[in-house]
C-alpha positions as CSV (number, residue, x, y, z in Angstrom):
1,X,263.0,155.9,-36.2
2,X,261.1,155.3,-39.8
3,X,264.2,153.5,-41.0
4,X,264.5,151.6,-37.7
5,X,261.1,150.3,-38.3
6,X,262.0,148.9,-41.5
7,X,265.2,147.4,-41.1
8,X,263.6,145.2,-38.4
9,X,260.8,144.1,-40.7
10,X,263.7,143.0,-43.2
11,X,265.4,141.1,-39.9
12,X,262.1,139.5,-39.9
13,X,262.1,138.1,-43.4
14,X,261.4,134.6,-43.7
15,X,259.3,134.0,-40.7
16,X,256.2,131.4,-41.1
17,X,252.5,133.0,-41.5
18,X,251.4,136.2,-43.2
19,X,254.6,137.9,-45.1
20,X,257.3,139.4,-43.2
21,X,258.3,141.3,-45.2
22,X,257.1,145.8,-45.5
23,X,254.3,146.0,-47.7
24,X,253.9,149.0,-49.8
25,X,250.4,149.7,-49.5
26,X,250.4,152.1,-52.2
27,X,252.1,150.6,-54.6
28,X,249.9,151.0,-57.8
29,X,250.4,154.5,-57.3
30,X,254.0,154.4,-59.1
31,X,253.2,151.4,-61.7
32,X,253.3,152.8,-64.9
33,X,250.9,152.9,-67.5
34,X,248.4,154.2,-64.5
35,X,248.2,157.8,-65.7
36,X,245.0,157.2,-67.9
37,X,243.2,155.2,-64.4
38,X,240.8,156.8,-62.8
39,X,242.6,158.4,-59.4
40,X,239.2,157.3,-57.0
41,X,239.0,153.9,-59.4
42,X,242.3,153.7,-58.1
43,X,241.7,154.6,-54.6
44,X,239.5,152.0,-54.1
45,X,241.0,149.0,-55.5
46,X,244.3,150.2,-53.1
47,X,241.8,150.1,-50.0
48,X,239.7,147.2,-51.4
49,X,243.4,144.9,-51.0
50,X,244.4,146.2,-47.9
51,X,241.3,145.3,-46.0
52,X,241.3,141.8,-47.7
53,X,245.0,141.2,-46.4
54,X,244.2,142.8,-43.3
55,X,240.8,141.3,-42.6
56,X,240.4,138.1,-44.4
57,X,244.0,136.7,-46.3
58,X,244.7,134.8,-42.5
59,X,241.5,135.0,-41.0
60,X,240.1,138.2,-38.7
61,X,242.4,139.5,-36.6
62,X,240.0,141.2,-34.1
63,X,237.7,137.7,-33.6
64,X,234.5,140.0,-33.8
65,X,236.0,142.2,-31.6
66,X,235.8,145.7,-33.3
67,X,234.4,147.6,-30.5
68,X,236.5,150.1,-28.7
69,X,235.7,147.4,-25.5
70,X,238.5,144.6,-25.3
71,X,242.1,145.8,-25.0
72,X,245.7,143.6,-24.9
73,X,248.2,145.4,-23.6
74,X,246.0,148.6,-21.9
75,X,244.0,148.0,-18.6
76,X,241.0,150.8,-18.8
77,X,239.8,149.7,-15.8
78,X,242.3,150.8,-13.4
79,X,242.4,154.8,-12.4
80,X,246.7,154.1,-12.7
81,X,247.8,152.2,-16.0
82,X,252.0,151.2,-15.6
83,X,254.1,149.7,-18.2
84,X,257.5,149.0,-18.7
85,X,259.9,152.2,-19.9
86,X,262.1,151.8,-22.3
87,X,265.0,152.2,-19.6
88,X,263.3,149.1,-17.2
89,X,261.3,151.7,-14.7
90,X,257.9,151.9,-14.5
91,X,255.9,154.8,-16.6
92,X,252.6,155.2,-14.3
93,X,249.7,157.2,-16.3
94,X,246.1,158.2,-14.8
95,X,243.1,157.0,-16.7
96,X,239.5,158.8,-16.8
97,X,237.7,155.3,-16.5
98,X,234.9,157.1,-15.8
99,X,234.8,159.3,-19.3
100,X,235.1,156.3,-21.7
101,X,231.4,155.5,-21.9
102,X,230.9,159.0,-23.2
103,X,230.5,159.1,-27.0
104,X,233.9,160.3,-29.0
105,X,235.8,160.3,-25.8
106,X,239.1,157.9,-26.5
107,X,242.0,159.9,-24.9
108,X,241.0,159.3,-21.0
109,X,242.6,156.0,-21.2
110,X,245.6,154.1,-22.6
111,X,245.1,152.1,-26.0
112,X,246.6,148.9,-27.7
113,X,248.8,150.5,-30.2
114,X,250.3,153.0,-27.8
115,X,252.0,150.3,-25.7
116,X,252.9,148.2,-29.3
117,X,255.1,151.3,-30.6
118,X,256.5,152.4,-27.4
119,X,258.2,149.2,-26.9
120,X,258.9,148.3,-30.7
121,X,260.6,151.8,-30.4
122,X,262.6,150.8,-27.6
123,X,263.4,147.5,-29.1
124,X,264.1,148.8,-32.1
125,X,266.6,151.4,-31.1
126,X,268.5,148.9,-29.4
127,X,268.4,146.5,-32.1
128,X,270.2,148.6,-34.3
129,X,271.8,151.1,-32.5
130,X,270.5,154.1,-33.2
131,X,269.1,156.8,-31.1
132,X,266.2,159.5,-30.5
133,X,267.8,161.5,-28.6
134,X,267.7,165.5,-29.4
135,X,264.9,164.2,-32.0
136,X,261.8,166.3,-32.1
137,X,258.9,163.9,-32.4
138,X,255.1,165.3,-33.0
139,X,252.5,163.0,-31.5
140,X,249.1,163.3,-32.4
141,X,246.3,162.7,-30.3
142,X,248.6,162.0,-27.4
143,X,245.6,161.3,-25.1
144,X,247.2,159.9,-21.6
145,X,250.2,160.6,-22.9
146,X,252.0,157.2,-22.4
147,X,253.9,157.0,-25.5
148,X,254.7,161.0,-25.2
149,X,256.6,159.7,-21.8
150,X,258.2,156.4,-23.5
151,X,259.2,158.9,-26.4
152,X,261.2,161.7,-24.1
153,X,262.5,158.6,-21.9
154,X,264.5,157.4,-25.3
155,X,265.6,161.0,-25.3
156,X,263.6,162.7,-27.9
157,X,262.2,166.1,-27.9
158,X,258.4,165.6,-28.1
159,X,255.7,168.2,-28.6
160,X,252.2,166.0,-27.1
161,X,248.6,167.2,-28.8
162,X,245.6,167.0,-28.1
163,X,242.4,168.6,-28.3
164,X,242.0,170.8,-25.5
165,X,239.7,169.4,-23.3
166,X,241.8,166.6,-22.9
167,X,245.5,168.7,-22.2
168,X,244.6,168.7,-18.5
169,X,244.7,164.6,-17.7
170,X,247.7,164.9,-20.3
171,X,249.7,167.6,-18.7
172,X,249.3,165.9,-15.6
173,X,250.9,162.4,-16.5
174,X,253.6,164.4,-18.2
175,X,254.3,165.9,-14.8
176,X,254.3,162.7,-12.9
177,X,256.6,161.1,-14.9
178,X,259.2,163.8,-15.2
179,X,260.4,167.0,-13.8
180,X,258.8,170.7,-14.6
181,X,260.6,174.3,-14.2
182,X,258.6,177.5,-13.8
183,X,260.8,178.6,-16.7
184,X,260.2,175.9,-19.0
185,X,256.9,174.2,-20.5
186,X,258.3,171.2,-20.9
187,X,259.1,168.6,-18.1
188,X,262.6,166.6,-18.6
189,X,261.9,162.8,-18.4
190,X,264.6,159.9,-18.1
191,X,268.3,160.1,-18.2
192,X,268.7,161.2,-21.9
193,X,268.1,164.5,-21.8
194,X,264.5,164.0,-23.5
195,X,261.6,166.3,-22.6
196,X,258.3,166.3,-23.1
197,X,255.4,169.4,-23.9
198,X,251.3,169.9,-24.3
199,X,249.9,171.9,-27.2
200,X,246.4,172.0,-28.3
201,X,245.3,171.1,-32.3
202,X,242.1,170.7,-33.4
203,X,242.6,167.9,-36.5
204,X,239.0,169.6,-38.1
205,X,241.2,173.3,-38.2
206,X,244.8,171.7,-37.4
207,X,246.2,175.1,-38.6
208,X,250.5,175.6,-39.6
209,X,252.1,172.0,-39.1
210,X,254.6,172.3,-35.9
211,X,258.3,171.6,-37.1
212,X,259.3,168.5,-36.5
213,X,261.9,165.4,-37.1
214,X,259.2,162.5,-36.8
215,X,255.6,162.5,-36.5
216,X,253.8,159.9,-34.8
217,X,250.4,158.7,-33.8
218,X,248.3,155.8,-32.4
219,X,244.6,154.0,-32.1
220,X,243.4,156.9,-34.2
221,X,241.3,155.3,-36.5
222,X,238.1,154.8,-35.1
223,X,235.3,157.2,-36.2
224,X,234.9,158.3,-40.1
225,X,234.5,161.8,-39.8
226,X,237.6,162.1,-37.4
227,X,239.5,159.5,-39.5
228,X,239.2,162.1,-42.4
229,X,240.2,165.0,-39.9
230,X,243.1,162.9,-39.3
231,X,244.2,162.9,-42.5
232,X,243.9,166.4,-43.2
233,X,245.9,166.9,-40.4
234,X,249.0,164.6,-41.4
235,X,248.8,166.6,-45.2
236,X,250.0,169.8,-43.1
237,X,253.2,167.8,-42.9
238,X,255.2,168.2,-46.4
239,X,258.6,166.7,-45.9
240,X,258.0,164.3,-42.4
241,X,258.1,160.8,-42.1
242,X,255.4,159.3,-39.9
243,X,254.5,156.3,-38.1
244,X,251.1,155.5,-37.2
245,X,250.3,152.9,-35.3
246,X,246.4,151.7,-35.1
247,X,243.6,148.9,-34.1
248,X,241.9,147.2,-36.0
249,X,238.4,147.8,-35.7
250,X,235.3,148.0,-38.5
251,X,236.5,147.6,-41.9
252,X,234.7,150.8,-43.2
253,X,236.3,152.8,-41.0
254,X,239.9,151.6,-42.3
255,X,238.9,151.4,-45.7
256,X,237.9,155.1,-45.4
257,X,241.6,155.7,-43.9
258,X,243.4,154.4,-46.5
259,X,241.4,156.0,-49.2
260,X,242.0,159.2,-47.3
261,X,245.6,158.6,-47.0
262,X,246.1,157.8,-51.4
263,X,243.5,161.0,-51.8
264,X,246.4,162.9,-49.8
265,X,249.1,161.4,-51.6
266,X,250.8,159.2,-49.2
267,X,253.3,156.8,-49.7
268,X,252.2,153.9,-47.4
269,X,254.0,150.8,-45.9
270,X,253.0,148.9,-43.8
271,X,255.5,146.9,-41.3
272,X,254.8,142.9,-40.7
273,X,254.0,142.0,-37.2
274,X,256.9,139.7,-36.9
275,X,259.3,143.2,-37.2
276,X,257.7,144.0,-34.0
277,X,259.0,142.6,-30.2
278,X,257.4,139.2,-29.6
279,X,255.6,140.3,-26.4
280,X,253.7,142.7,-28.4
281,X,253.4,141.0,-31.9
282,X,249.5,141.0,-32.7
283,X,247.7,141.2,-36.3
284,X,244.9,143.0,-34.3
285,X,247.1,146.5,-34.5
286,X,249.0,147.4,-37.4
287,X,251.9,150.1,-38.4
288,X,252.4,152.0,-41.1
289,X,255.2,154.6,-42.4
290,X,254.1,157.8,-43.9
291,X,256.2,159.8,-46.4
292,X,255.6,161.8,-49.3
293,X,256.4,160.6,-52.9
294,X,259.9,161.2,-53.3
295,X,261.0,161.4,-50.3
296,X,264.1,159.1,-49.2
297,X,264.8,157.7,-45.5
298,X,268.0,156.5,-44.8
299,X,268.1,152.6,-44.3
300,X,266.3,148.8,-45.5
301,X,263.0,150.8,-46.0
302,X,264.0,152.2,-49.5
């Protein structure tokens, strides 16, 4: 799926605009001659560029907008959110409306970048052949669990999370979309054998990582302190590609993210938005592939 991700940002090479082609975030990391820098020097210069690029290079993406209060793709006002599946049929989630003016409370509803990857994933696969299915996939902070259903519905194997306040709404949804057996914790979703399960992880003690194929996570950038949880989190994961989709919001809070993310070691790319399906290509939410130093997926991304 990582490799996917990058071969269509190579398809997309050329296009007008800001470059199409995968930006390697982290690239000063490798240059050498860096061993005498200073590694938080470093750190900050690498997040310094990013948010310049992101933020100001070709204008602000988010118009002002950095609030957790406009959406693209998501409707948070409606108790039912439905999307397209990556089969044609409608996936149908329930939204705590209610619960989003609490403070910290983001998984009651559906969010930008959950809808961006779920149908760049289905594109993608498409585009280039290849499949998910039998593919164990982690998400983190699955909240509705929308992209958890997409996910399964392409076949994979996917283990939901979320804090466990929030595994009730997201048990639910998984059960609506798919079929449950009192032998089995998992409900079977779509035509391709995929299946989908809850389990609870705290990012601030996230514990032994949960084997896995793929890891994957969206809009969960949003809060410093739970930003750097985050992160902590994802260094649990030794040898496992990720892709993490997010919004655009302040530019402290991403600045603090991608700090985090060369503290931890990460090799980070980030994918152009013309790699991504025309009816969800937005500046306003970006994607990046996670692996560690070293580590090789097969395909364009190198």
């Amino acid at each position: 799926a990582a490799a996917a991700a990058a071969a269509a940002a190579a398809a997309a090479a050329g296009s007008e605009g800001p470059p199409a082609e995968v930006v390697h975030v982290t690239a000063a990391l490798g240059e050498e001659g860096r061993e005498g820098v200073d590694f938080e020097e470093l750190a900050e210069e690498i997040a310094s560029e990013e948010i310049c690029l992101l933020y100001h290079a070709y204008g602000d993406p988010t118009n002002g907008h950095r609030s957790q209060n406009t959406t693209l793709y998501a409707d948070q006002k409606t108790n039912i959110f439905e999307f397209e599946g990556p089969d044609g049929k409608p996936i149908q989630v329930s939204q705590q409306t209610d619960r989003l003016r609490l403070g910290g409370v983001t998984g009651c509803v559906v969010w930008n970048g959950a809808i961006v990857l779920a149908k760049a994933l289905a594109a993608w696969t498409k585009q280039f052949e290849l499949s998910l299915e039998g593919m164990r996939i982690v998400e983190l902070g699955a909240g509705t669990g929308a992209l958890a259903i997409a996910l399964a519905a392409l076949g994979a194997i996917v283990i939901a999370t979320e804090q466990q306040e929030r595994l009730k709404l997201l048990q639910k949804n998984l059960e609506r979309a798919g079929k449950s057996t009192p032998s089995s914790s998992s409900c079977s979703i779509g035509s391709r054998g995929g299946t989908a399960c809850v389990q609870e992880v705290d990012w601030s003690s996230p514990g032994k990582s949960i084997d896995c194929d793929l890891l994957v996570a969206t809009d969960v950038v949003f809060h410093e302190q739970v930003t750097m949880d985050l992160v902590r989190c994802l260094s649990t994961y030794e040898n496992t590609p990720m892709i993490l989709t997010v919004e655009l919001r302040t530019e402290t809070v991403h600045e603090v993210f991608i700090k985090a993310l060369v503290a931890a070691h990460f090799c980070v790319h980030r994918l152009p938005t013309q790699a991504f399906p025309e009816d969800v290509q937005t500046r306003r939410v970006v994607t990046y592939i996670l692996s560690r130093p070293g580590m090789l997926l097969s395909g364009p991304c190198g």
